[in-house]
C-alpha positions in Angstrom: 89.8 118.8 112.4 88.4 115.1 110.6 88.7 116.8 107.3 92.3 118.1 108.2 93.1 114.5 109.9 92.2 113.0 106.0 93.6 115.5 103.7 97.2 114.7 105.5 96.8 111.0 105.8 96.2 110.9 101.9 99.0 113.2 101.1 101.0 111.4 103.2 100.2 107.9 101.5 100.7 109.7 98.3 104.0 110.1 99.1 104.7 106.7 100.7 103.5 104.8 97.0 105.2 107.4 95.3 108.5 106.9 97.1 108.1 102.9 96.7 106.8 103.4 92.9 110.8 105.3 92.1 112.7 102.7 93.7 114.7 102.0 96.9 116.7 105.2 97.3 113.4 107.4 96.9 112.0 105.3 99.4 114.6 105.3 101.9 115.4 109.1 101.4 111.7 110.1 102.1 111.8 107.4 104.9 114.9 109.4 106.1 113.3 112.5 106.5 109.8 110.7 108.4 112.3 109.7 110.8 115.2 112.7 111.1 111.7 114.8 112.0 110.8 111.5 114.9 114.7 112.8 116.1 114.2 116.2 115.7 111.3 116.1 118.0 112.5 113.5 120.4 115.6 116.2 120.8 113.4 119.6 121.4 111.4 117.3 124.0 114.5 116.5 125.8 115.6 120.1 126.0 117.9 120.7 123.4 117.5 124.0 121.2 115.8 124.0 117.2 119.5 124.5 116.0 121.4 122.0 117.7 118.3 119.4 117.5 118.1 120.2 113.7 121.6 119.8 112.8 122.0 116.5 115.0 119.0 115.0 113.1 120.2 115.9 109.7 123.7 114.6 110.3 122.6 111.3 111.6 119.7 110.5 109.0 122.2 111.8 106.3 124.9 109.6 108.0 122.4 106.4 108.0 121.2 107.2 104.2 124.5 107.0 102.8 125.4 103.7 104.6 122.4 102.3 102.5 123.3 104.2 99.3 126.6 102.6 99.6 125.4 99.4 100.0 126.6 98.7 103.3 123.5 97.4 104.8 124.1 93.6 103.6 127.9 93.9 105.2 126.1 95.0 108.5 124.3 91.8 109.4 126.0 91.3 112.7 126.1 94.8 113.5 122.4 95.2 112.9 122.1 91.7 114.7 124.0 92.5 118.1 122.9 96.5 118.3 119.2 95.7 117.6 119.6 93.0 120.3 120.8 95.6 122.5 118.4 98.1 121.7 115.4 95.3 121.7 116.3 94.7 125.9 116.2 98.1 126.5 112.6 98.5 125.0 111.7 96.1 127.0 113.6 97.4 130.4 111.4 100.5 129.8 108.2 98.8 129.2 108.0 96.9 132.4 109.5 100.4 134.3 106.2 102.4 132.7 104.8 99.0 134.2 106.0 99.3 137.6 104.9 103.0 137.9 101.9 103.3 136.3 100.5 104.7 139.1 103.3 107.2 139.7 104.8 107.9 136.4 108.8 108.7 136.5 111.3 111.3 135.5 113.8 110.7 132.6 117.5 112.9 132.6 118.2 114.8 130.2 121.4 113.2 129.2 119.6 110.0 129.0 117.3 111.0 126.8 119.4 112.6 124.3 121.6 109.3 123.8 118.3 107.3 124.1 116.7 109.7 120.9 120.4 109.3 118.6 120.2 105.8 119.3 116.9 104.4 118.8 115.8 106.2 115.9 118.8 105.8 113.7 118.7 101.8 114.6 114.7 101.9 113.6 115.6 103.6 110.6 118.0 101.3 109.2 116.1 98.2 110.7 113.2 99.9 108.2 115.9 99.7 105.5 117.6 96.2 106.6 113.5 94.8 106.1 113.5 96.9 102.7 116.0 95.1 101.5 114.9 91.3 102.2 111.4 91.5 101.8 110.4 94.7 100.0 107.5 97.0 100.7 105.5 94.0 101.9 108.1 93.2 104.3 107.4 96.6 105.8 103.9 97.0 105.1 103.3 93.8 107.4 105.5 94.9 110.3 104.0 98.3 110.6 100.4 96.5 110.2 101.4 94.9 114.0 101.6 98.7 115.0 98.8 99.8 113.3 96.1 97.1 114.4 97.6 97.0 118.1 97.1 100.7 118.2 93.2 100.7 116.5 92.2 97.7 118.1 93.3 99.0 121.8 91.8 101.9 121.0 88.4 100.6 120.0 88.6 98.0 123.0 89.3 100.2 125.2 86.4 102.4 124.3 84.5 99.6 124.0 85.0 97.6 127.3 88.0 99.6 128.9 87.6 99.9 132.7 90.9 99.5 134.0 93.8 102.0 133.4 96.6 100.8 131.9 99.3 103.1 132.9 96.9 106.2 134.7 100.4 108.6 135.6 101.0 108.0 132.2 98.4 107.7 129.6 95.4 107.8 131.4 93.3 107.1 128.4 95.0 103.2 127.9 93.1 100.5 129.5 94.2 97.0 130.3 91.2 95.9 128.2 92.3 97.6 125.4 95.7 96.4 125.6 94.6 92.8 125.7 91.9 93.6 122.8 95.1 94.8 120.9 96.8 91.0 121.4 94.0 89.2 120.3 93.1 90.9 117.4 96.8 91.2 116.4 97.3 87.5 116.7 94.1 86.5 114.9 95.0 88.8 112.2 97.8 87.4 111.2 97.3 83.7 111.7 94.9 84.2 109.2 96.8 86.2 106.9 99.7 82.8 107.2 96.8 80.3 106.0 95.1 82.8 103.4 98.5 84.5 102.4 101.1 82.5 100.8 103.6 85.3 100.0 107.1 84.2 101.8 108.2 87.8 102.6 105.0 88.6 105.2 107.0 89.1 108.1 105.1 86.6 110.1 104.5 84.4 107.2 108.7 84.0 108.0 108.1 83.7 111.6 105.7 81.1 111.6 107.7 79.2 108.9 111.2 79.3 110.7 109.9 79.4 114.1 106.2 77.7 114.3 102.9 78.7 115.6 103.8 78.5 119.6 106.7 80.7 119.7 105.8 83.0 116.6 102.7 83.6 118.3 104.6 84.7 121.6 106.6 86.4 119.4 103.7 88.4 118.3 102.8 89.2 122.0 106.2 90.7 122.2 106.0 92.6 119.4 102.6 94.1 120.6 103.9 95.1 124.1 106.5 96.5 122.2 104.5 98.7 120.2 102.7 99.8 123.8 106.3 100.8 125.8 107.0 103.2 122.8 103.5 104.6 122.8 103.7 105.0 126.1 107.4 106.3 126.8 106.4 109.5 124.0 103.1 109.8 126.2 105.4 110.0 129.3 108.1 112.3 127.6 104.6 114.8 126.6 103.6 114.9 130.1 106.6 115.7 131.6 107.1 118.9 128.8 103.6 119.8 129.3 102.4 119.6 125.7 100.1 117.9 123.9 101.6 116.9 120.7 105.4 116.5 119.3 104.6 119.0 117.1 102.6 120.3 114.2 104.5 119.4 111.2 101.3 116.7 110.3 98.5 119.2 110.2 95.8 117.1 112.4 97.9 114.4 113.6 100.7 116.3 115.6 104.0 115.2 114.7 106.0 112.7 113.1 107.1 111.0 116.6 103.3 111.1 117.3 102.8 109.1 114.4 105.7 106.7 114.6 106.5 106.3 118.3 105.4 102.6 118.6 107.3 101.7 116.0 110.5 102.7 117.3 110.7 99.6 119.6 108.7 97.0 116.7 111.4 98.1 113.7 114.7 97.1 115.3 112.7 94.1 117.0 111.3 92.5 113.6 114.8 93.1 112.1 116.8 91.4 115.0 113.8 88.1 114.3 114.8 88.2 110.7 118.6 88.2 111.5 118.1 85.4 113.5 116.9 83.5 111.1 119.2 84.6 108.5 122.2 84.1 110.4 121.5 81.1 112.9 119.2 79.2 111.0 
């Protein structure tokens, strides 16, 4: 299973340089089907049959990759702006409802969750673009890096001194520790990546420089429980199907929603930041 887990992770960051090595359109077409497979899975979890949940993925990732082939991405500032706004609340609205019934867990309609899946993951993939665009790979490098070390460092805190369940109905595995283990070690990271790193398009190298230490370090905190409501809301949406992974398109990691679930919420968030300051500041 290790040896498996390895084999896909370098084939998989094979493909990610290679895609950034051609050029944008490479990059976002590859990107496009990471995250039509996210949809595709999100779908068949909510009930809807292989057909209808394939076709539904390919016309919205096909939909959102010709916007950016056409350009339209720097025309759809405000757009990006007020639905990522939108779409940023209601990450949060679920967060403190895994929150509130940790204990319990909850039930999520059908109907719901289908207009929750064609929503959020079209809006993360074209957030993922919209960064693209303004900051290139580092840009998105550094916002998935909040995902990344949240998620290892919550796991390794939690092992390490977790004692109190998180969210038990849920993910019983999370700890509070380990969540809190996440926040420091996501902070610290990247206050010292501003004073080592002087590259301007960091994401929170901009942060820090447009907003200042206070709020970009509560900014940061967001981001992180961010990163934790989407974990959590594909751990929920598992339990209540009864399976164990998305899928098995990622031959020792499970799926691709497996893989990119906490960054459903963290994409349209860090693009909505970066609008902000491009458009109010």
């Amino acid at each position: 299973m290790l040896m498996k887990r390895v084999i896909t992770a370098i084939v998989l960051l094979i493909i990610f340089s290679a895609a950034i090595a051609f050029g944008p359109l490479s990059f976002a077409g590859v990107m496009a089907i990471a995250f039509g497979a996210v949809l595709f899975e999100w779908l068949r979890m909510a009930g809807l049959g292989p057909r209808p949940a394939l076709l539904v993925a390919a016309v919205e990732m096909v939909t959102q990759f010709s916007l950016y082939w056409a350009g339209a991405l720097p025309r759809m500032q405000w757009f990006l702006f007020l639905v990522n706004g939108c779409i940023m609340v209601a990450w949060f609205v679920i967060f403190f409802a895994e929150l509130f019934h940790r204990e319990t867990g909850f039930k999520v309609k059908v109907a719901p969750c289908l207009w929750a899946a064609v929503t959020f993951v079209p809006a993360a993939y074209l957030s993922l673009l919209y960064l693209y665009e303004v900051g290139d790979w580092v840009m998105v490098l550094s916002v998935f890096l909040i995902v990344w070390g949240a998620d290892i460092s919550a796991y390794f805190c939690g092992r390490a001194w977790g004692k109190h369940k998180m969210a038990p109905a849920i993910s019983p595995n999370k700890t509070i520790e380990g969540a809190v283990g996440a926040y420091v070690v996501v902070i610290v990271f990247f206050l010292l990546t501003y004073w080592f790193c002087v590259q301007e398009n960091v994401f929170t190298n901009l942060v820090f420089d447009y907003i200042g230490f206070f709020w970009g370090v509560i900014i940061l905190a967001g981001l992180v429980a961010l990163s934790i409501a989407g974990d959590l809301w594909e751990s929920m949406l598992k339990r209540l199907v009864g399976i164990k992974d998305s899928s098995n398109l990622l031959p020792g990691h499970g799926g691709f929603f497996d893989r990119l679930d906490a960054s459903l919420p963290v994409l349209p968030a860090a693009c909505w930041i970066v609008l902000w300051v491009q458009l109010l500041h």
